[in-house]
C-alpha positions as CSV (number, residue, x, y, z in Angstrom):
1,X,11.2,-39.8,-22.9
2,X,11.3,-43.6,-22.5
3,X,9.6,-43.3,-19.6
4,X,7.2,-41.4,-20.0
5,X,6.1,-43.8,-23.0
6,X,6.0,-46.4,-20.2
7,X,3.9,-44.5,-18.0
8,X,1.3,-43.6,-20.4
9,X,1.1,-47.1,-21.5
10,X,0.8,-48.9,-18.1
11,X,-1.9,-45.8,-18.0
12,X,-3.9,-47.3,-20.9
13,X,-3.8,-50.9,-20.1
14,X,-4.9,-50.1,-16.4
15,X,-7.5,-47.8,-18.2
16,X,-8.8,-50.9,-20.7
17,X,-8.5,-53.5,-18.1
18,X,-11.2,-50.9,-15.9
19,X,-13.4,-50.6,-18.9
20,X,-13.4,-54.3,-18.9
21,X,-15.0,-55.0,-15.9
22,X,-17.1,-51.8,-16.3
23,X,-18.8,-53.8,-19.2
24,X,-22.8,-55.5,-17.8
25,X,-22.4,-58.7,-17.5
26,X,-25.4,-59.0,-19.8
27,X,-23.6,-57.5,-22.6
28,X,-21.3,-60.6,-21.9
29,X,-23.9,-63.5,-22.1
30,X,-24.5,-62.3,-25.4
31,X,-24.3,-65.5,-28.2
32,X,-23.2,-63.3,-31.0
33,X,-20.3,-61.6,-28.7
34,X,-19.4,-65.4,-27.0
35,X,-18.8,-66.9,-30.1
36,X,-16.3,-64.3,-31.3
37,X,-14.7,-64.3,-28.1
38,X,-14.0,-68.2,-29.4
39,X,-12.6,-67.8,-32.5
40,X,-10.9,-64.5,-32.2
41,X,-7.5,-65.7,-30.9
42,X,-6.9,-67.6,-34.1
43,X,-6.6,-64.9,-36.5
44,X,-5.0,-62.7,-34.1
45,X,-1.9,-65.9,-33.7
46,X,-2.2,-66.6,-37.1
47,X,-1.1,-62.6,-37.8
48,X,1.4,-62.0,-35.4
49,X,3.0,-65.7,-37.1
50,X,3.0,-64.4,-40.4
51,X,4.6,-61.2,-39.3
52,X,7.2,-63.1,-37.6
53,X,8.0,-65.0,-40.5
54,X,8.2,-62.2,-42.6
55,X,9.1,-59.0,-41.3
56,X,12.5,-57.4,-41.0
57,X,13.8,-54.0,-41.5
58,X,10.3,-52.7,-42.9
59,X,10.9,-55.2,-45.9
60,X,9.0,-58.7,-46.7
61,X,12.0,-61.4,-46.1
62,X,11.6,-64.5,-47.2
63,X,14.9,-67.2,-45.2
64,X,14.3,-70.4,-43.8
65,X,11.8,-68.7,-41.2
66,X,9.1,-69.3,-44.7
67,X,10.2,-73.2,-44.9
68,X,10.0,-73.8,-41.2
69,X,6.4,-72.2,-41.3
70,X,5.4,-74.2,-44.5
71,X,6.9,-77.6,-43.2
72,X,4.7,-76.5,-39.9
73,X,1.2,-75.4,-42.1
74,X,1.9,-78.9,-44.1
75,X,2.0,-80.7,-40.8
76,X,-1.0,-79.1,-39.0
77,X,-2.6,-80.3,-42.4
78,X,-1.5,-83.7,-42.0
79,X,-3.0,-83.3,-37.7
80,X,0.5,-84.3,-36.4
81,X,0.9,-83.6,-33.3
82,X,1.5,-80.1,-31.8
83,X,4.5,-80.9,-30.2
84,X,6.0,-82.4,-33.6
85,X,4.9,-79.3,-35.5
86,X,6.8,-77.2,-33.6
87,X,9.5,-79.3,-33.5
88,X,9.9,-80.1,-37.4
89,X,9.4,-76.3,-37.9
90,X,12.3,-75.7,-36.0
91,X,14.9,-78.3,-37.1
92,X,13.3,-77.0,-41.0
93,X,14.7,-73.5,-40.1
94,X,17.7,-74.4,-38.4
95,X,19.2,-76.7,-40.9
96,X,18.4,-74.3,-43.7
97,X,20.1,-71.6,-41.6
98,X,23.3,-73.9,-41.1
99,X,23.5,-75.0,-44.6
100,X,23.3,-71.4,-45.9
């Protein structure tokens, strides 16, 4: 059964990745389509963080995963760097996870 799931999904991604380049390349140049090719990929991050942070077991968890994110979002706020963002999110959660 696994497989077949496997198949039919390698099926459909070789199937959208056709209708990609099927698209004119007119339909392309398009301003309106261009500039939400741009800023499509931050609300598409932004949800798959926030589920992250938040899912488990079909319940909204809230553990140091939250902290680390809002140390982060206070960060990105404050434009530290990218690296230290990461970084200060990470230490956040892991030294709420060892204390607890």
């Amino acid at each position: 059964m696994i497989w077949a799931a496997v198949l039919l999904a390698s099926a459909g991604c070789f199937l959208l990745k056709i209708a990609g380049w099927s698209v004119p390349a007119a339909w392309l140049e398009r301003d309106r389509l261009q500039r939400a090719a741009v800023l499509l990929p931050v609300p598409l991050l932004a949800a798959l963080v926030v589920v992250q942070t938040f899912a488990g077991d079909q319940r909204l968890v809230v553990d140091a995963r939250a902290a680390g994110l809002a140390v982060g979002a206070v960060l990105v706020v404050l434009r530290a760097p990218f690296l230290l963002v990461v970084v200060a999110a990470a230490v956040t959660a892991a030294a709420l996870r060892a204390l607890a």
